[in-house]
N, C-alpha and C positions, 0 to 999 in steps of 0.2 A: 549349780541349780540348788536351789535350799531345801529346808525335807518336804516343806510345804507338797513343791511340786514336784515332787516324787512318788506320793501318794494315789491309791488306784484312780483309776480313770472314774470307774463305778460311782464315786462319791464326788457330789455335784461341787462345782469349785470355780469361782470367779475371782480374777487376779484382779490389780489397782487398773488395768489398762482396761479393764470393762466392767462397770460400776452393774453393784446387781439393780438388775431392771425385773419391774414386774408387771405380769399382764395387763396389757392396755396404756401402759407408761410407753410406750413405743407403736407409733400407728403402723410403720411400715413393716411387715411382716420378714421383707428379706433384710433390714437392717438388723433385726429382732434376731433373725439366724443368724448373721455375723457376728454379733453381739455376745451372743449363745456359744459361739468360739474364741471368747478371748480377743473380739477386733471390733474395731469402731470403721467403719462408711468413710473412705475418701475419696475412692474414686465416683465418677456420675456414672447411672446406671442409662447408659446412653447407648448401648448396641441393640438394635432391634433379634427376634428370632429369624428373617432372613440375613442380617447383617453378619451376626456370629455364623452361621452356615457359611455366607461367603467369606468367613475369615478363616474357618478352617479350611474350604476347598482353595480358598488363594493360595496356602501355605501347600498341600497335598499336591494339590495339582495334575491328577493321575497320569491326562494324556501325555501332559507337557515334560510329566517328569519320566516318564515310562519312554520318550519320544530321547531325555540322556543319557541313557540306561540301554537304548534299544540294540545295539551292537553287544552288548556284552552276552546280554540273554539271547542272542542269535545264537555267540559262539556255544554257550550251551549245550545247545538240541537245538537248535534251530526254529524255523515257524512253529511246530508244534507246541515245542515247551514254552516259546515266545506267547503264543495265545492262549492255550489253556492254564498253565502257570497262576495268570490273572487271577482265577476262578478261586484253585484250589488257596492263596494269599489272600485274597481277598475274605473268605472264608473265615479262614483262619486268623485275621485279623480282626475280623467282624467280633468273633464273643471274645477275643482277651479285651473289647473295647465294650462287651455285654458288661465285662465285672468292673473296668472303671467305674463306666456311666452309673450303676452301682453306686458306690463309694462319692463320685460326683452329685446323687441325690439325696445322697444320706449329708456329707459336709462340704456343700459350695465354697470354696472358697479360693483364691487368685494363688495360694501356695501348691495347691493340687496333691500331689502323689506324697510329697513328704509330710505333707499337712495330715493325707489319713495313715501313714504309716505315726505319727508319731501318737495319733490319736487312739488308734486298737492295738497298739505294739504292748507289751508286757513295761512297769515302770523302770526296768532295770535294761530294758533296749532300746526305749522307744527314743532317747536321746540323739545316740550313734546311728542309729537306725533310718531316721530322719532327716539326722543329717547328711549321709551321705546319698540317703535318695535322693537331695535334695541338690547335694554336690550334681550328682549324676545325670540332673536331670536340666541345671542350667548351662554344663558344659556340654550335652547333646543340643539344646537349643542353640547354644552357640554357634557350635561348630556345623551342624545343620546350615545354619545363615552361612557360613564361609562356604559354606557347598555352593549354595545359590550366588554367591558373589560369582566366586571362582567358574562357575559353568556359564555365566553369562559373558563375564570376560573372553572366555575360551569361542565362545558361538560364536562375539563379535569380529574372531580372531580369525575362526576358520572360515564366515563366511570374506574375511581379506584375502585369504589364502586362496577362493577359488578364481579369484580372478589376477591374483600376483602372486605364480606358483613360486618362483626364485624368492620370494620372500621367506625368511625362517626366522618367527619371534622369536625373542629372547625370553626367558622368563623373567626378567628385570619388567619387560616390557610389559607382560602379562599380568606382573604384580602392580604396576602403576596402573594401569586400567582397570584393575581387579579397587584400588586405593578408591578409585575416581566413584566407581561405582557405589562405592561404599556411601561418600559423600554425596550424590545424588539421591539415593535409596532414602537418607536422611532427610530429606529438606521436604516431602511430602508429611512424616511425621512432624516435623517443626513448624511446619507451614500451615495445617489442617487442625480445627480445634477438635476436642475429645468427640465432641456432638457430633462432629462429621465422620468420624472414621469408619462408621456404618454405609456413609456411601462411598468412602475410600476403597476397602471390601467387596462390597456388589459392584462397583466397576471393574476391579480387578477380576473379576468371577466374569463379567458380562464378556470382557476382553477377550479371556480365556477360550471361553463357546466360542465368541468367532473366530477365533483361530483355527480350533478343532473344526470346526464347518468348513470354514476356508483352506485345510491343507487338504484335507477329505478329498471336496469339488475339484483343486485345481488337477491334485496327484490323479484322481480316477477321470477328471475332463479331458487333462491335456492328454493322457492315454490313448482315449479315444479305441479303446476295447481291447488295447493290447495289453493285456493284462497276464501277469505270471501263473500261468498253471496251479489247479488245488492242490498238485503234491509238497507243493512250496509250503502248506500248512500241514500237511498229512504227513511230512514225510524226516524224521529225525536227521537233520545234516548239522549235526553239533563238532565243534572240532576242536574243543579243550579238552579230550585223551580222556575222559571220564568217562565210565559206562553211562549205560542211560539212565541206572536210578540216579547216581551223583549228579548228572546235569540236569534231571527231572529236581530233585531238592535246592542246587545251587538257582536255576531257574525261578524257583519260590520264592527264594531268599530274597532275591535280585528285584521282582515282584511286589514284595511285601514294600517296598521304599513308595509305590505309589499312595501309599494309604497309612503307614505310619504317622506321620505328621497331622493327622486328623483329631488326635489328642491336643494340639494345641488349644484348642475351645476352654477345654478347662481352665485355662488361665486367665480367662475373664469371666469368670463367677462373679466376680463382685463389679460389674459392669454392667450386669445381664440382669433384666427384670424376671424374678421367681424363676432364677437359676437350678434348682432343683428340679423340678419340670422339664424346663426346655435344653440343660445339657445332655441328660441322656437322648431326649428324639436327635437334637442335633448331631452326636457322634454315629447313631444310624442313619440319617439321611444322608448325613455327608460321605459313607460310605456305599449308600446305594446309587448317588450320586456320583462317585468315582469310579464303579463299576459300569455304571451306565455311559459312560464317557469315553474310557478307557476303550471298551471290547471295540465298539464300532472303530472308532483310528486306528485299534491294533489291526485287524483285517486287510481294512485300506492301505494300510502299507504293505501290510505283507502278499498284498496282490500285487503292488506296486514294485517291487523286484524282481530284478530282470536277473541280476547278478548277483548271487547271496554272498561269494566271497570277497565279492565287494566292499561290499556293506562290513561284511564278519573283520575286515582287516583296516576299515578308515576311519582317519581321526575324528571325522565328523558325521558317524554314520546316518543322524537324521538330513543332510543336505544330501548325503550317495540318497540315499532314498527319494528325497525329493528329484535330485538330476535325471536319475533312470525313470521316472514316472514321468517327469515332463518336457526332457531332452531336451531342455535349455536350461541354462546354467545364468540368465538374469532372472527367468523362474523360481529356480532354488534358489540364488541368493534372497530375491523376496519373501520367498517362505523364514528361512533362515532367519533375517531381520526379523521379522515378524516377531519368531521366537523367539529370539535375544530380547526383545520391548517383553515380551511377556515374561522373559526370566528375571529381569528388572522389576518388572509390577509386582512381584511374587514378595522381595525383598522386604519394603515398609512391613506387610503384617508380619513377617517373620521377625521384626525390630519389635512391635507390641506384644508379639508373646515372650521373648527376651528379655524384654523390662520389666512386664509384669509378673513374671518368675521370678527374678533378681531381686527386684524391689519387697515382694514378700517374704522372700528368703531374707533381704534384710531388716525387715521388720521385724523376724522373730529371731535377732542378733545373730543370722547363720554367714555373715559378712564380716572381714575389719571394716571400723570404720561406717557401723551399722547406719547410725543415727544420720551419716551426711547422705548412704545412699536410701533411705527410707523417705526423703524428701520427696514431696508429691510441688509441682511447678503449678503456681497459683493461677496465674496465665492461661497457661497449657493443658493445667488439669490433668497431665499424666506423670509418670516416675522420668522424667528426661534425664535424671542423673544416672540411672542404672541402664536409660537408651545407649547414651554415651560409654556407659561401661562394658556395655554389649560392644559397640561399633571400636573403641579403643581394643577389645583381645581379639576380632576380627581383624583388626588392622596388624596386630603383634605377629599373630597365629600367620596372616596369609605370609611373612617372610621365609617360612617353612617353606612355601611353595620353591622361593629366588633358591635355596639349599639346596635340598630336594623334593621332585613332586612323586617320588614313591613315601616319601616320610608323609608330604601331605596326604596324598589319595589314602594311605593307608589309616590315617587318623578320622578322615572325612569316611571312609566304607566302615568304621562301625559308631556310627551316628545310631542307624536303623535299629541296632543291636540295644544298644543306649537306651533310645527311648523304650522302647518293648521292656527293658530291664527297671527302670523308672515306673512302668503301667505297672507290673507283675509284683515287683516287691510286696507293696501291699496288701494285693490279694494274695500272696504267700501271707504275711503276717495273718491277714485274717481268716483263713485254713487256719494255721496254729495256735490262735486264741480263740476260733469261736464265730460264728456269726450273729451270736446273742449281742455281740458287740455295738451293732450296728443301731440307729434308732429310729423312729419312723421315718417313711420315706416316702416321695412321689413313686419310685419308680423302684420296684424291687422284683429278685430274682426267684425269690421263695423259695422252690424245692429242689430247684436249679443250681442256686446259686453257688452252693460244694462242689458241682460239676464243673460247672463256670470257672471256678477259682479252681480249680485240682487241675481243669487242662492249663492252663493260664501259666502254672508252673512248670507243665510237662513241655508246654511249646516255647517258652524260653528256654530249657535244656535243650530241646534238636536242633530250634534255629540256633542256639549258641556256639553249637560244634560247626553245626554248616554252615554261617558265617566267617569260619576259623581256617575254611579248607581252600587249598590255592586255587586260583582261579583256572589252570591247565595242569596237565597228568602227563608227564613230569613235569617238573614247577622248575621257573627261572628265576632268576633275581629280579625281572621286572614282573612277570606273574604271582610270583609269591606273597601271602595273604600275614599280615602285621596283626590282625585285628586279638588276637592272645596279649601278646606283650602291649602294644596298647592299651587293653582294658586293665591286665595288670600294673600299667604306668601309673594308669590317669585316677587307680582307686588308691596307689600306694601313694599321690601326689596329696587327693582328700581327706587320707589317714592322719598323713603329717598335716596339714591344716587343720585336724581336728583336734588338735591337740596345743593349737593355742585358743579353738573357739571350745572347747568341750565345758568348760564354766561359764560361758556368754552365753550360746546355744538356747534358747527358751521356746520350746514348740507353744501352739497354742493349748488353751486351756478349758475345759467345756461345761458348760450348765447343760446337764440331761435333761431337766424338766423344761428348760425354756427353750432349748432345740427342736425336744420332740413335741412343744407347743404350735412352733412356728412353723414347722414341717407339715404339721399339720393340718393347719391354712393354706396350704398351697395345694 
C-alpha cells in the first residue's frame, strides 16, 4: 500500500477508482455515498425494503432453524431452557445488531464489517485488521451455506429412514445429495434476473409462514387435546451432566443460531435504494420478526411431546416431534418433506450474500486473482463468479463430511461464533478510536452508543468461552466441542494468506465532506 493511503482517515482522500465528484455532479444520492467510499454503482439497486427483510429472514429462518437445533437444546434443560433461552438470545442479539446497523448507516456498503473496521481502524491496523475481518467473515458465510446444504440432505435422509428402518446411509451417500443439492440451490440464482430476486426472497419468506402455520395446526389438530402436560415447559429435564447454569448458557448459545444470520442484509447495500435508512430498521424488524415466529412453534412443540427422551436421543428430532403429536408416521414424513423443500428455499439467498461478500472483498484486492473474481456478469447483473466460488469450497469443504462428520459438525458449530466475531470487531475498533469517527447518519445511537459497543465486546467474550464448552459433563469423543482449535486453525490459515495479500490488500478510501453530504439527503 503506498504512503498515500496510509495517511489519516481524517484527511479527505479520493483514489483513481473514484474521480472527485462534486455537489450535484451526481443526482443519485446513494451513488454519491458510494462514490464517497472509494467505489463506483455496479450492481442495480433492485431489492425492495420488504425484499431485503425477506432475504434476511430466508437466510435466519428462526422456526425452521431452531426446529434443527431442537434436540440439542432439549438435552440442555429441557422445555424450559428450550423456550425461554429464545428471549434472553434474542435479546442479546438484538443490540450487538443495534451497533451494526450503526456503522451500516454511517457506511453502506456490499463489503460490510471489514469495510468499517478498515474505515475507523488506526492507519497502522486498519489493513490487517480488515482483512482478516474480512477473511472471517466470508468463510462464516460459507460455511454457514454448507450447514444448510448438509441439514437438508440429512432431513431428506431421515425422513427415508422412517419408513426403511434397515436402511443405513453412507456418508458417501449423504455427500452426493448433499453435491446435488448444491446444484439445484444454484440454478434459481442463474435462472432469475437481479430485478427478480426481490420476489425470489418474499416467496421464500411466504413459504416459510406456511409451514410454521402448517406444522403448528397439523401437530396441535392431530392431537386432538392430548397434549403433554405444562411441566414439560416448567420443568428442567436436561441431561448433558451440566448444572443448570451451564445448560441455561449453552441453551443461549444454541438459541442465538436463530437470529445470527440476520446480518446478512448488510451485504446488499449497494443493491438497496437509501441503504442507510432502511438497513438499520431491516436488522430490527427482522429480528422482531424471528422472535415472533419462533416463540409460538417453540410451545407447540413442546406441548406436542409425549416422550422428551425421545426426542433428547433421535437423529431427527423435529419428525419424533412430529410422529408423537400426530401418531402417524406418513404425517410426519409430510411435515418433514415439507421441511427439507424449506431448508432448500433457504440456500439461493444464502448464495447472494456469499457472492456479494466475496466479490467486494475482491474488489478491494482481499482475493488472488482479484480482477477475474471482481467480474460483475453483464447478463445476470450479479458477481456469478464469486457464486461459483462460493458453491466450489462448499463442494471441497462438504468431503470433510465422507472423513469425518465430527471434523464437519465441529467446523459448521462455530459458524454462529464467526459471524458474531465479524459484527463485533468493529465495534471494538470503534470503542478504541473514538466515536467522533463516525459521520452523519440516518440512524444513530448517541448517548448509547459506548454502551452499545462496550457490551458488543463483552458478549463476544462469554458467548466465546460458551461456545468452546462440550456439549455433555463428562465429554466424549463424539460430544466434545472443536470450536477453540478451529477458530485458531482457520485465523492461523488467514494470517498465512496475508502475507501474500498484505501489499494488494486496499480497503476503501473516504471523502468526509461528500459522505457526510450524501448522508445527509437521506
Amino acid at each position: 500500500m503506498d504512503k498515500k493511503s496510509s495517511e489519516d482517515l481524517g484527511q479527505a482522500e479520493i483514489t483513481n477508482r473514484a474521480p472527485s465528484i462534486g455537489k450535484g455532479s451526481i443526482i443519485d444520492a446513494d451513488d454519491r455515498r458510494l462514490r464517497a467510499q472509494g467505489h463506483k454503482a455496479e450492481l442495480e439497486r433492485s431489492f425492495s425494503w420488504l425484499g431485503a427483510l425477506a432475504l434476511a429472514y430466508s437466510i435466519s429462518n428462526s422456526w425452521l432453524t431452531y426446529a434443527s437445533s431442537f434436540g440439542l437444546v432439549l438435552i440442555y434443560g429441557g422445555g424450559v431452557t428450550t423456550l425461554f433461552a429464545l428471549f434472553i438470545a434474542a435479546a442479546a442479539q438484538w443490540i450487538v445488531f443495534l451497533g451494526l446497523a450503526e456503522l451500516c448507516s454511517a457506511f453502506p456498503s456490499s463489503g460490510g464489517q471489514y469495510h468499517f473496521t478498515y474505515i475507523i481502524a488506526s492507519p497502522k491496523t486498519r489493513n490487517f485488521g480488515a482483512y482478516v475481518t474480512g477473511s472471517i467473515n466470508i468463510l462464516a458465510w460459507w460455511i454457514t451455506t454448507c450447514s444448510g446444504l448438509i441439514y437438508t440432505a440429512i432431513s431428506a435422509f431421515g425422513c427415508a429412514a422412517a419408513w426403511f428402518p434397515d436402511f443405513a446411509q453412507q456418508r458417501y451417500q449423504v455427500y452426493l445429495c448433499y453435491l446435488g443439492i448444491t446444484v439445484l440451490s444454484l440454478i434459481p440464482i442463474y435462472t432469475i434476473k437481479q430485478r427478480y430476486l426481490d420476489f425470489m426472497t418474499e416467496s421464500t419468506t411466504g413459504f416459510s409462514l406456511i409451514g410454521m402455520v402448517l406444522t403448528i395446526s397439523v401437530c396441535l389438530g392431530m392431537a386432538d387435546g392430548d397434549y403433554a402436560p405444562g411441566t414439560i415447559i416448567l420443568e428442567n429435564r436436561g441431561i448433558s451432566g451440566w448444572n443448570a447454569g451451564t445448560g441455561w448458557l449453552l441453551s443461549i448459545a444454541a438459541a442465538l443460531y436463530c437470529f445470527a444470520a440476520n446480518g446478512a442484509v448488510t451485504h446488499i447495500a449497494e443493491e438497496l435504494p437509501n441503504p442507510g435508512r432502511k438497513l438499520p430498521q431491516i436488522l430490527s424488524m427482522s429480528m422482531a420478526m424471528g422472535v415472533v415466529i419462533v416463540i409460538p412453534w417453540t410451545v407447540a412443540m413442546l406441548f406436542s411431546i409425549k416422550d422428551m427422551q425421545a426426542v433428547q436421543s433421535s437423529f431427527l428430532p423435529s419428525f419424533e416431534v412430529f410422529y408423537q403429536a400426530t401418531g402417524s408416521k406418513a404425517a410426519a414424513t409430510g411435515l418433514q418433506a415439507y421441511l427439507t423443500f424449506l431448508y432448500y428455499t433457504c440456500i439461493p439467498s444464502q448464495w447472494v450474500t456469499c457472492s456479494r461478500i466475496t466479490w467486494a472483498f475482491a474488489r478491494d484486492q482481499g482475493l488472488p486473482f482479484a480482477e477475474y473474481w471482481q467480474h460483475i456478469d453483464p447478463k445476470r447483473g450479479i458477481p456469478w463468479r464469486t457464486t461459483l466460488l462460493s458453491a466450489a469450497f462448499c463442494a471441497v469443504y462438504g468431503l470433510i463430511y465422507v472423513a469425518s462428520t465430527t471434523a464437519f459438525n465441529s467446523i459448521i458449530n462455530a459458524t454462529c461464533l464467526m459471524l458474531n466475531l465479524s459484527y463485533v470487531i468493529p465495534q471494538g475498533v470503534l470503542l478504541t478510536q473514538g466515536r467522533d469517527k463516525l459521520p452523519r447518519r440516518a440512524f444513530s445511537l448517541g448517548k448509547l452508543g459506548y454502551a452499545v459497543n462496550l457490551y458488543s465486546v463483552v458478549f463476544m467474550i462469554v458467548i466465546g468461552v460458551v461456545f468452546c464448552l462440550p456439549q455433555t459433563n463428562p465429554t466424549t469423543a463424539g460430544s466434545m466441542n472443536y470450536n477453540a482449535p478451529v477458530i485458531v486453525g482457520l485465523f492461523t490459515i488467514v494470517c498465512l494468506l496475508w502475507i501474500e495479500r498484505r501489499s494488494k490488500f486496499n480497503g476503501p478510501h473516504i471523502d468526509w465532506d461528500l459522505l457526510n453530504e450524501a448522508n445527509e439527503e437521506e
